[in-house]
ChimeraX commands (.cxc) that place a marker at each C-alpha (Angstrom):
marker #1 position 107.41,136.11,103.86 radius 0.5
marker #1 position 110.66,134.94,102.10 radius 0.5
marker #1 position 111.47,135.49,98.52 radius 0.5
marker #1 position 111.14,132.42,95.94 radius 0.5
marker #1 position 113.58,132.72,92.78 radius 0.5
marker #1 position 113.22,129.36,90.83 radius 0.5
marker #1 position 115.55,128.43,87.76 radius 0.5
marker #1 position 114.38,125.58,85.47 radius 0.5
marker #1 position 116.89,123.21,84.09 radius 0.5
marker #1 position 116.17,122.70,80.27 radius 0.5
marker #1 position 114.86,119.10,81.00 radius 0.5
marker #1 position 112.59,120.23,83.76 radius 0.5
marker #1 position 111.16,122.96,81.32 radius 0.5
marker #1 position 110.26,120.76,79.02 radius 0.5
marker #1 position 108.42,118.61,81.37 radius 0.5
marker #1 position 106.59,121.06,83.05 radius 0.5
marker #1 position 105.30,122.48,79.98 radius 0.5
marker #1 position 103.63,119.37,79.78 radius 0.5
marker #1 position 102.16,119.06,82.75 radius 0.5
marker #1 position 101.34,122.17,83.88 radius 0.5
marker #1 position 99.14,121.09,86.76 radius 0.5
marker #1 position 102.34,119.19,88.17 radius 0.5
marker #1 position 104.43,122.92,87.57 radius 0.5
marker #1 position 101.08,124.81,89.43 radius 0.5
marker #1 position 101.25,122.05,92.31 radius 0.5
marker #1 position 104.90,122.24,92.58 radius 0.5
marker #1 position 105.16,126.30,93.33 radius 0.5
marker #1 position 102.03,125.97,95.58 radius 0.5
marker #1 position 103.82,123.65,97.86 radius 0.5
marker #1 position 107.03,125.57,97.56 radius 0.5
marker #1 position 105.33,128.71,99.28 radius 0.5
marker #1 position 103.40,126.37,101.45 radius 0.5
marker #1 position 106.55,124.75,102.80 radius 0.5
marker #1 position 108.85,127.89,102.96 radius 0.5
marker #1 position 106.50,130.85,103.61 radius 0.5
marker #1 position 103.71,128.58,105.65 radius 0.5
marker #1 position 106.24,126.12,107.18 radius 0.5
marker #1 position 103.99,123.63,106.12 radius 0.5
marker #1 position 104.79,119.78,107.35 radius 0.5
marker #1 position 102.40,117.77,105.44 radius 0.5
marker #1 position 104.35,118.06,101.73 radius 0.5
marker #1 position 106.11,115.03,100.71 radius 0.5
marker #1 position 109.93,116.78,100.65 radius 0.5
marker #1 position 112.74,114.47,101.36 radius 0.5
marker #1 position 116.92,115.30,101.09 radius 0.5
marker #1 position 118.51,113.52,98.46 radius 0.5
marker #1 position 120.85,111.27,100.05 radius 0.5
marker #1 position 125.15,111.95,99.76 radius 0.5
marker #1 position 124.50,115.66,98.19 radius 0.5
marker #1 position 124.22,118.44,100.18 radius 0.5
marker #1 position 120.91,121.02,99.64 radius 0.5
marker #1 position 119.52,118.85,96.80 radius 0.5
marker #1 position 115.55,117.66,97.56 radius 0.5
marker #1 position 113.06,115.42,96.07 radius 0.5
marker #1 position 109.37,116.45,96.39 radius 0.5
marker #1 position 106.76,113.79,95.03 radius 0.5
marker #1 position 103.94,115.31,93.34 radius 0.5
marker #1 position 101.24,112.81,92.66 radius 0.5
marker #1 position 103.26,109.90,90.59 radius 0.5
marker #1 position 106.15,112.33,89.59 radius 0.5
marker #1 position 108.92,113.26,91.49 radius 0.5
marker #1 position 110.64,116.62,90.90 radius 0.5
marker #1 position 114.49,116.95,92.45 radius 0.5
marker #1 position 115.75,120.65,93.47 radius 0.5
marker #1 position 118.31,122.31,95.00 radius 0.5
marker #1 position 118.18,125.29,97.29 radius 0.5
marker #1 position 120.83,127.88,97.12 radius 0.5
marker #1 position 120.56,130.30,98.86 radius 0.5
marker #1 position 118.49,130.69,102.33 radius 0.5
marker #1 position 117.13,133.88,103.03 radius 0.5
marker #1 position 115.90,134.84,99.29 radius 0.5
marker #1 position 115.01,131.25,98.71 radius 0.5
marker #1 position 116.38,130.05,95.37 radius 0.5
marker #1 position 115.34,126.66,93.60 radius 0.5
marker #1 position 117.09,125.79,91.02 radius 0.5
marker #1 position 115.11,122.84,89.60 radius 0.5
marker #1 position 117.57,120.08,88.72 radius 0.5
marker #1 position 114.81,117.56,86.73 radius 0.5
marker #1 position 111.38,116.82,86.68 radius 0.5
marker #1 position 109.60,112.86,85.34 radius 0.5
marker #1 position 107.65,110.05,86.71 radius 0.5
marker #1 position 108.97,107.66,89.62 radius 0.5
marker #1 position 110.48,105.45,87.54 radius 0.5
marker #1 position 112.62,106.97,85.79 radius 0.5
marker #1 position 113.86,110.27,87.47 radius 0.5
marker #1 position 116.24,108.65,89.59 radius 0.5
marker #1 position 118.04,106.86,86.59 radius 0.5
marker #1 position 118.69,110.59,84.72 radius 0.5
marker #1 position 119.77,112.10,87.92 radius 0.5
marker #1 position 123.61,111.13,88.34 radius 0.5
marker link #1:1,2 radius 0.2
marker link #1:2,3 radius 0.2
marker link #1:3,4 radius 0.2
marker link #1:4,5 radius 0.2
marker link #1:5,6 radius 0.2
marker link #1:6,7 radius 0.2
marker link #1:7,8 radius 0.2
marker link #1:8,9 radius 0.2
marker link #1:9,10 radius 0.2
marker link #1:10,11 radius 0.2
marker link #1:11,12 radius 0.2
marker link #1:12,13 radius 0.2
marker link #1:13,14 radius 0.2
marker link #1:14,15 radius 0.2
marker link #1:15,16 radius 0.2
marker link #1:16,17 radius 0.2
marker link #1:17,18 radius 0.2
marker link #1:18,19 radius 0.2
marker link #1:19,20 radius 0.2
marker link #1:20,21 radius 0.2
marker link #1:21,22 radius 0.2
marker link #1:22,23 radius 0.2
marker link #1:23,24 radius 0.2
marker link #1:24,25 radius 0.2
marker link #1:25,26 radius 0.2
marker link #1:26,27 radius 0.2
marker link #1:27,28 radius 0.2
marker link #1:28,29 radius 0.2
marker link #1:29,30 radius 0.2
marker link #1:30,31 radius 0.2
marker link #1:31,32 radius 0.2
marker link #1:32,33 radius 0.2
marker link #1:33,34 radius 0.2
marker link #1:34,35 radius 0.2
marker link #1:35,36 radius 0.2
marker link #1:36,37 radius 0.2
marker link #1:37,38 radius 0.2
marker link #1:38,39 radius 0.2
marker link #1:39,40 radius 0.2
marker link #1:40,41 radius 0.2
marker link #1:41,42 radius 0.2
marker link #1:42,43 radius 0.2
marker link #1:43,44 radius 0.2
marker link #1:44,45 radius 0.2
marker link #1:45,46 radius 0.2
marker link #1:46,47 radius 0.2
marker link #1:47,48 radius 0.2
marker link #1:48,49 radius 0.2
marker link #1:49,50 radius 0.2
marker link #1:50,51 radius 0.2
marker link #1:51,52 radius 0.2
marker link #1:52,53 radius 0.2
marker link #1:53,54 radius 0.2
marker link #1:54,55 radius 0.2
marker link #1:55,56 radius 0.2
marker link #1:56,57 radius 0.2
marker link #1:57,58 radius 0.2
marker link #1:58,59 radius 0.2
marker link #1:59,60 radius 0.2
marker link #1:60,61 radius 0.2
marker link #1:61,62 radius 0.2
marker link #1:62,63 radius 0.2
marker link #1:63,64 radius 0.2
marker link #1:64,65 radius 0.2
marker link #1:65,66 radius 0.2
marker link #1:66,67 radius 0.2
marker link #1:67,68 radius 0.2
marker link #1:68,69 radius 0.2
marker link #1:69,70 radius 0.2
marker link #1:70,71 radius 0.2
marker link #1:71,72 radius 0.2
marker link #1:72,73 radius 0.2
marker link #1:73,74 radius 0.2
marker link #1:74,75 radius 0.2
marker link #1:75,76 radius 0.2
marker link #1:76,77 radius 0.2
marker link #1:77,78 radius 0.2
marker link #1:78,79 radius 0.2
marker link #1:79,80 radius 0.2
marker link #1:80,81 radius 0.2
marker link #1:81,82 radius 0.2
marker link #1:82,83 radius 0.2
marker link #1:83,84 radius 0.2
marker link #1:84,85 radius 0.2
marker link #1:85,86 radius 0.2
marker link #1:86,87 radius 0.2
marker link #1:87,88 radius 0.2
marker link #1:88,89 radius 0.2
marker link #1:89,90 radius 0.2
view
């Protein structure tokens, strides 16, 4: 079982302290994917940066980056609905 450190940007903080079930779903399927290797979680690379991911959670999208590989560390970049994460992530 790997190690999962994750850092929250100050954006992403404030998000997920609104929705906490979005936060709750989002570490789930972070220990699903990397401890479980499970497939079935919508995780996708960002394209033209290197170790940055999107995972869609419901109608939000939350975009990540992974640092380091054998003690798995996220940093989380931002968190916010579909429509408007990808204009605040530049």
């Amino acid at each position: 079982m790997k190690n999962i450190i994750i850092n929250l940007s100050n954006s992403a903080n404030k998000f997920f302290k609104k929705h906490i079930d979005i936060y709750d779903k989002f570490i789930n399927n972070l220990k699903s994917v990397y401890n479980n290797n499970n497939t079935n979680i919508d995780i996708k690379a960002m394209k033209n940066y290197n170790n940055i991911y999107r995972m869609r959670i419901q109608k939000y999208r939350v975009i990540y980056k992974i640092i380091n590989e054998e003690i798995i560390i996220i940093e989380v970049i931002t968190a916010g609905n579909r429509g408007e994460i990808y204009k605040n992530f530049q």
